[in-house]
C-alpha positions as CSV (number, residue, x, y, z in Angstrom):
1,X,182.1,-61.8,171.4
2,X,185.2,-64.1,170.4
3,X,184.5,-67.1,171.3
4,X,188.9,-68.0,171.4
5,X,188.9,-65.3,173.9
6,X,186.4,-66.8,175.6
7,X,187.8,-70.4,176.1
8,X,191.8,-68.3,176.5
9,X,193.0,-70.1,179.4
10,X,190.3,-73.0,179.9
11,X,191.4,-76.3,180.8
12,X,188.9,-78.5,178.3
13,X,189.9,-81.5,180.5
14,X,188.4,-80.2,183.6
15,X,185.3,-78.6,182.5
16,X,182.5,-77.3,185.2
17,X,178.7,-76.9,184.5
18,X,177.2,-73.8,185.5
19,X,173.7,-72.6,185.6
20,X,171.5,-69.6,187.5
21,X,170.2,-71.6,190.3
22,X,166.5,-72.2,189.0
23,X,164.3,-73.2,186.1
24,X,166.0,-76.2,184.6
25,X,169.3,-76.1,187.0
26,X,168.5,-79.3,188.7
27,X,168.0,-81.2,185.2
28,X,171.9,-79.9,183.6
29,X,173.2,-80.5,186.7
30,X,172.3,-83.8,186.9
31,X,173.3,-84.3,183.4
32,X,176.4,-83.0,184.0
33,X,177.0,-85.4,186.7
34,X,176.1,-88.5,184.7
35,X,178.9,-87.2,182.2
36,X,181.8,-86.5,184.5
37,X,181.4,-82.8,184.8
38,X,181.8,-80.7,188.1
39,X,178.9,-78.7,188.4
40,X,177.9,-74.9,189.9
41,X,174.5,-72.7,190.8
42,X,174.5,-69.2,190.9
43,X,171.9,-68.9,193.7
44,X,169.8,-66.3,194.7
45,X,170.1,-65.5,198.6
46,X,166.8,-66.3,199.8
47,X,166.8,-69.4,197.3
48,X,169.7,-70.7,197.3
49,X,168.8,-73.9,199.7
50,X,167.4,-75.7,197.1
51,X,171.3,-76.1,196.0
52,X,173.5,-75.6,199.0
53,X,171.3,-78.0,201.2
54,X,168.7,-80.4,199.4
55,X,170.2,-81.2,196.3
56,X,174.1,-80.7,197.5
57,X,176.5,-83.4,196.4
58,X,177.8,-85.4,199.2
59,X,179.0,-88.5,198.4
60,X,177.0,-90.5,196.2
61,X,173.8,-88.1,196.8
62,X,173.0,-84.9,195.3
63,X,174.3,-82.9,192.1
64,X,175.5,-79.6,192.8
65,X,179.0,-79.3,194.0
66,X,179.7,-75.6,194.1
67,X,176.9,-72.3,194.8
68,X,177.5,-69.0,194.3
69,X,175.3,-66.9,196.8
70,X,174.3,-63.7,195.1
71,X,172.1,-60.4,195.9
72,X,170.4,-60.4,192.7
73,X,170.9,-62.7,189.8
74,X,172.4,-60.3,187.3
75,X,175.4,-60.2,189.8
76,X,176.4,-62.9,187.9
77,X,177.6,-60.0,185.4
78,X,180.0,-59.0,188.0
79,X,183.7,-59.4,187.9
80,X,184.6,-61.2,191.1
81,X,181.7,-63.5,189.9
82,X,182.8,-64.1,186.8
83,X,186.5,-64.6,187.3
84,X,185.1,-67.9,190.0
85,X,183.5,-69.0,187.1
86,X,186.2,-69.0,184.7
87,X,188.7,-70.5,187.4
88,X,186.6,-73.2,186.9
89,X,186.6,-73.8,183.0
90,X,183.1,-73.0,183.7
91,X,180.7,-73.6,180.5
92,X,177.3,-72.1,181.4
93,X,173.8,-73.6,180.1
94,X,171.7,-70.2,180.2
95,X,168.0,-70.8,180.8
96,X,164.9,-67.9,180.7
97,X,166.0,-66.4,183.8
98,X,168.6,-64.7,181.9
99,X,166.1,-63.0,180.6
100,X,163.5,-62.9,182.8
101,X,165.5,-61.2,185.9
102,X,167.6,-59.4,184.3
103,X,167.3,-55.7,183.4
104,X,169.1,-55.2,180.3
105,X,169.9,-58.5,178.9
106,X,172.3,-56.6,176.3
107,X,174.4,-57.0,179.0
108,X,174.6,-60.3,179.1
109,X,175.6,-60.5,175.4
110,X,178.2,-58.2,175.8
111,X,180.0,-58.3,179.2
112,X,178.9,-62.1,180.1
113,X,183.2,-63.8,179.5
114,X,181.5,-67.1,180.0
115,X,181.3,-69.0,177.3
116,X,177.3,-70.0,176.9
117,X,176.3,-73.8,175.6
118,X,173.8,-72.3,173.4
119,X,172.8,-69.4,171.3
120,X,173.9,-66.0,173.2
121,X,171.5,-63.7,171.0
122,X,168.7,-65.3,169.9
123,X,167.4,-65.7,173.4
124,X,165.8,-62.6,173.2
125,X,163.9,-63.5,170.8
126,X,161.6,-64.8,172.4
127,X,159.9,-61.6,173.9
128,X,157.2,-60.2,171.9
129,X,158.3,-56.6,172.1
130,X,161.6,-57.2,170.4
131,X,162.3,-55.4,166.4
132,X,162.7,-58.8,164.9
133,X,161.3,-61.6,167.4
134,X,159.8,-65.0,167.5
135,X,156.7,-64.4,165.2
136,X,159.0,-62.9,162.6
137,X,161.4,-66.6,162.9
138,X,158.3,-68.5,162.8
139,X,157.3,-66.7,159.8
140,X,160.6,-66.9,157.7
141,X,160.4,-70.8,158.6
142,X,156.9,-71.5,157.2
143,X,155.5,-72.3,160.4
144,X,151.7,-72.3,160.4
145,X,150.7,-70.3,163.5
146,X,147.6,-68.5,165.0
147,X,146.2,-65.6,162.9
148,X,147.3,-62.2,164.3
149,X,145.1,-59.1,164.8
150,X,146.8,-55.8,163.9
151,X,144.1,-54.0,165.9
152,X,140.9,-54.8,168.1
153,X,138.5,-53.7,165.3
154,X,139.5,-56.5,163.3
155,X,138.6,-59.3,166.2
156,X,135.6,-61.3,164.4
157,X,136.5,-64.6,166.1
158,X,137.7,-65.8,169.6
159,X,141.1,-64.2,170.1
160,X,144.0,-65.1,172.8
161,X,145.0,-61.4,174.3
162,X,148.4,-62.0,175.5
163,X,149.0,-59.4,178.2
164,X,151.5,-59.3,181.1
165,X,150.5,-59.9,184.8
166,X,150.7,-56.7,186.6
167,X,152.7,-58.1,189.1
168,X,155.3,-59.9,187.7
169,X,155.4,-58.6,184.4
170,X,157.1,-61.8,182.7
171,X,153.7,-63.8,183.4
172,X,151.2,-64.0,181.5
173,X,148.1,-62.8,182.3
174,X,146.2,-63.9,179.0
175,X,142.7,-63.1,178.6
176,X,139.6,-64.5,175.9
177,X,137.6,-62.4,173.9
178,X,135.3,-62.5,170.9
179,X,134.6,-59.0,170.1
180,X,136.0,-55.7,169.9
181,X,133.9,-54.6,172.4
182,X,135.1,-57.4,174.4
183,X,138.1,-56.4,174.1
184,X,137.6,-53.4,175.7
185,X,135.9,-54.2,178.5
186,X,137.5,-57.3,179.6
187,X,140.9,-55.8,178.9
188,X,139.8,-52.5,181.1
189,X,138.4,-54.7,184.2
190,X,141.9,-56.8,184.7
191,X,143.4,-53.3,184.8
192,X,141.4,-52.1,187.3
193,X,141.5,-55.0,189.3
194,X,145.3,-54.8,189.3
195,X,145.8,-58.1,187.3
196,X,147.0,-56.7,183.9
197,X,149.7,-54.2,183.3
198,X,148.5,-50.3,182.1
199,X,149.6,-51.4,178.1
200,X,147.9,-54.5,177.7
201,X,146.2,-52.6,174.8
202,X,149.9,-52.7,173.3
203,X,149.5,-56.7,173.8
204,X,149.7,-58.7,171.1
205,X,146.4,-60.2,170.0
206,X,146.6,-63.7,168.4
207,X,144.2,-66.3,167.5
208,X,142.8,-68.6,169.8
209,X,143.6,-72.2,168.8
210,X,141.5,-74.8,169.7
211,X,143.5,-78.0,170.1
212,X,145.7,-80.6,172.3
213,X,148.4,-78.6,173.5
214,X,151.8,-80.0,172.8
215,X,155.3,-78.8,173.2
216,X,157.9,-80.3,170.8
217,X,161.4,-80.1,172.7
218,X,164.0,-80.6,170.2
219,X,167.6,-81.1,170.2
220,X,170.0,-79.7,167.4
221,X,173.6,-81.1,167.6
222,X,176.1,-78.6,165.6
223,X,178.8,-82.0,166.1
224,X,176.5,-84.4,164.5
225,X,174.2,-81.7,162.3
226,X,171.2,-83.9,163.2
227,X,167.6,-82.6,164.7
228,X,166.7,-84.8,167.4
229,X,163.4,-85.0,169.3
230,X,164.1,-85.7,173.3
231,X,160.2,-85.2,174.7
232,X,156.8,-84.1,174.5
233,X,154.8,-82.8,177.5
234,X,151.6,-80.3,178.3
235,X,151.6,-77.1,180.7
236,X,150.4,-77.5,184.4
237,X,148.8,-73.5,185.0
238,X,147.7,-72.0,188.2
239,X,144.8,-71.5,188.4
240,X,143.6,-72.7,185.8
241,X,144.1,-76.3,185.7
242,X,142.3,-76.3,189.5
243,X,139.2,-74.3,187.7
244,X,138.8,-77.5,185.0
245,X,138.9,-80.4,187.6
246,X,135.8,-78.9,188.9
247,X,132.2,-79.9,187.8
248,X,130.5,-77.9,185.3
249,X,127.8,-77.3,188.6
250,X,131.0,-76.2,190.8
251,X,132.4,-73.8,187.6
252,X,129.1,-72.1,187.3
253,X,129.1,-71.3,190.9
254,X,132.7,-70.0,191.2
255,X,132.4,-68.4,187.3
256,X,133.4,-64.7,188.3
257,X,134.7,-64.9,191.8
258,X,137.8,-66.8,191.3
259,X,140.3,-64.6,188.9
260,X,141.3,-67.2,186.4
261,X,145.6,-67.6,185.9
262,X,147.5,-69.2,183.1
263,X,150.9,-68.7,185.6
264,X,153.1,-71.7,184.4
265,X,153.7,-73.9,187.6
266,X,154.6,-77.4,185.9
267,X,154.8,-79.6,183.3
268,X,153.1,-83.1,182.4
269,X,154.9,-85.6,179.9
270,X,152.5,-86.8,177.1
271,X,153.2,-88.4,174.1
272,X,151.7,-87.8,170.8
273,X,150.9,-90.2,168.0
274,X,153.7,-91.5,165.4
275,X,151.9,-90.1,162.6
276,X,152.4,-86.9,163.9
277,X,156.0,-86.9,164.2
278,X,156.7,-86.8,161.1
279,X,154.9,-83.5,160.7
280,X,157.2,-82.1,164.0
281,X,160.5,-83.0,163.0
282,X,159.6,-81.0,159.2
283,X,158.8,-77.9,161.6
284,X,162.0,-78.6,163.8
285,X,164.0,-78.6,160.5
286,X,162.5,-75.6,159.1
287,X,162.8,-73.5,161.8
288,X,166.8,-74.6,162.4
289,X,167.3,-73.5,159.0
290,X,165.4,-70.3,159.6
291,X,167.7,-69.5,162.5
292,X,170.9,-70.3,160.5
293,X,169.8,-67.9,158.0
294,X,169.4,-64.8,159.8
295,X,171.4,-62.1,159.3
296,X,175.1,-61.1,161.1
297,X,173.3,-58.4,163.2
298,X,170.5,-60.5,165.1
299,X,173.1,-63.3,165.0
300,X,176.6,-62.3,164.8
301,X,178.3,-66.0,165.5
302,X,176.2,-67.2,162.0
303,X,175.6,-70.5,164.1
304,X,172.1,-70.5,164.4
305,X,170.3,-72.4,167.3
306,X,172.6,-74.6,169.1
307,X,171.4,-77.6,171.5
308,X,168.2,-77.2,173.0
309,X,164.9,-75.4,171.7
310,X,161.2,-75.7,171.6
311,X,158.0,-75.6,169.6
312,X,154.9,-75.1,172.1
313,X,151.3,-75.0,170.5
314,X,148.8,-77.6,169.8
315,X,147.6,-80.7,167.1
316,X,144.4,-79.1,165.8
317,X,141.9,-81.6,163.8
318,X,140.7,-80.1,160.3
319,X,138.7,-81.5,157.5
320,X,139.7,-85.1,158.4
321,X,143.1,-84.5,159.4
322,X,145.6,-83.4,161.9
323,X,148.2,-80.1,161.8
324,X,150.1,-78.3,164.1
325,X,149.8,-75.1,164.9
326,X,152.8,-73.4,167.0
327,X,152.3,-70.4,169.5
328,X,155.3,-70.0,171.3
329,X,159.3,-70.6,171.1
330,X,162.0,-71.4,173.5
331,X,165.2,-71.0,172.4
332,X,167.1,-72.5,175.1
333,X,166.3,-75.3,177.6
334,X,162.9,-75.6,178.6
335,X,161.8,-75.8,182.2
336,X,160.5,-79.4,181.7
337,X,162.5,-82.0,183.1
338,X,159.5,-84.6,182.9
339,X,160.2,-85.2,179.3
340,X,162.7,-87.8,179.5
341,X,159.3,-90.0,180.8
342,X,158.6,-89.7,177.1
343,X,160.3,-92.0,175.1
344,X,161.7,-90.6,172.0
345,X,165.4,-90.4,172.9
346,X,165.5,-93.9,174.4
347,X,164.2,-94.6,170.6
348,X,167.2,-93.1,169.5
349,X,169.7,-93.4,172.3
350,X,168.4,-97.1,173.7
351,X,167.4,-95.5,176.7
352,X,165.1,-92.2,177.5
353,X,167.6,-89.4,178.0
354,X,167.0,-85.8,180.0
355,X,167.3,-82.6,177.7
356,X,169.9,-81.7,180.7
357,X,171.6,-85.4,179.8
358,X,171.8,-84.6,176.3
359,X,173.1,-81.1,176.9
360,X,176.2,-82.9,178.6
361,X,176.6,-85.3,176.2
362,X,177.4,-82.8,173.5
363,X,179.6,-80.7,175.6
364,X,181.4,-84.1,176.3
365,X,181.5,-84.9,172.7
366,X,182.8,-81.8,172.2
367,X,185.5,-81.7,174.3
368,X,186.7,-85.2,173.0
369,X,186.7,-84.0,169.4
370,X,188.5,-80.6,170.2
371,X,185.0,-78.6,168.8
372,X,184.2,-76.9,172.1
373,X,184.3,-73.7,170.0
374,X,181.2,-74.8,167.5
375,X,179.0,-75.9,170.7
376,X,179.4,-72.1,172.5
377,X,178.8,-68.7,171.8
């Protein structure tokens, strides 16, 4: 998509916000706010509350100025959609629910005229199920991650079976197992019981790391060229996190009648040590040259990964030392507004900074400088 084409007819003064009304909308929004910018939620009818009632700007309150009630929302494919957005110089900051609720994301890539603060196509690479996805980038970066099993006769340690929750397929429904056998029947008793989808033996069947899970949110500024880390937090997962603030006496009784879930519901901001960092921002810098390597067909603006991204896993301890090992990558904004308690940016920046902050402050930048064109795809 030409990106001159998309900015024809933009007023770069008067730039608006925009975001699907969920995930991290709150966070840009905010951001947006603290840099000047109008702001506007596509909304989901049935959701939309959250931004045309409790979080509505009035006055010196709130951060959402405009909402867009939709049906469904991929309506914000359609025309009389799109051409609101674009009457309002609109720049949108795409999360995973362009993904997640949308049936052919292709779509988006092709017939979305907004320009996107971001990377347009590499979003997808974040499902497992794609030609050339996230395990293939981590792998062309040199980034250590769990050991994967081409098929269940080769399981010969504890191994993370990544299936899909059976109803709401972009959940995860993970399961443990040790054994082929295991494999088997564990995987074959969450179908039954409705809590797996039919292929889980299609799902992918990695390693199971052992460590303090960690998730790196990084910051890559096309204006400046610099990596930048803004946060570190942990996962909060339903049910899970309930199931370990029991007792072991109160686990053993409940061990088999409560159907464990890993369903993302939160995040917790953590820190990690300074030694450490070092090791991070080496994988941050490999994997942003990865992604400006790839190829004109899985990324036809050449740009690479633009503004927000991050490396989830964990710090393992081997042999006397510490390593990271990474498990999953965003390639947008994560969903973790709690990371500007952590206080890497206010090393940089004099002041802890929200990834939603940060994203404004490069669009800002950007429009100053006239390089609105090397921030959007």
């Amino acid at each position: 998509m030409n990106i001159a084409d998309l900015l024809s007819g933009y007023d770069l003064k008067q730039l608006t916000v925009g975001v699907l009304g969920g995930h991290s909308a709150l966070d840009v929004c905010h951001g947006a706010k603290e840099f000047g910018f109008k702001t506007v939620a596509v909304a989901r009818g049935g959701r939309e509350k959250t931004y045309s009632q409790y979080f509505k700007t009035r006055g010196e309150k709130g951060c959402i100025d405009d909402v867009i009630v939709v049906d469904d929302f991929q309506d914000v494919l359609d025309e009389e959609v799109q051409e609101k957005l674009r009457k309002m110089n609109t720049i949108f900051v795409h999360n995973r629910y362009f993904w997640v609720y949308f049936d052919e994301y292709s779509l988006v890539e092709d017939k979305f005229r907004v320009p996107i603060f971001g990377s347009r196509t590499l979003l997808k690479l974040e499902e497992r199920d794609q030609p050339f996805n996230q395990y293939h980038l981590l792998d062309a970066a040199k980034i250590r991650t769990p050991e994967i099993f081409a098929k269940p006769e080769d399981i010969d340690r504890p191994v993370l079976v990544k299936a899909a929750e059976a109803q709401r397929g972009y959940e995860r429904a993970f399961f443990v197992v040790g054994s082929p056998q295991e494999w088997e029947s564990v995987g074959s008793k969450l179908e039954k019981e409705g809590r797996v989808t039919a292929d889980w033996r299609t799902a992918t069947i990695e390693e199971f790391i052992v460590g303090a899970p960690v998730n790196f949110n990084f910051f890559y500024s096309p204006l400046t060229e610099e990596l930048e880390l803004l946060g570190t937090d942990t996962r909060r997962q339903t049910n899970l996190d309930g199931f370990l603030r029991m007792t072991a006496a109160e686990q053993a009784q409940v061990e088999g009648k409560i159907a464990l879930k890993r369903i993302e519901t939160g995040h917790i901001a953590c820190t990690v040590k300074e030694s450490i960092l070092e090791k991070a921002f080496e994988l941050g810098e490999k994997f942003v040259e990865a992604t400006q390597a790839l190829p004109k067909d899985i990324d036809p603006s050449r740009k690479g990964i633009i503004g927000p991204f991050a490396l989830q896993g964990a710090v393992v301890a081997e042999e006397g030392r510490e390593d990271i090992v990474i498990f999953d990558v965003s390639l947008r904004i994560p969903g973790s507004p709690g990371t500007a308690s952590t206080p890497y940016s206010g090393y940089l920046y004099g002041q802890s900074m929200s990834v939603g902050e940060r994203c404004a402050m490069e669009i800002h930048l950007a429009a100053q400088q006239g390089r609105v064109e090397e921030i959007v795809t």
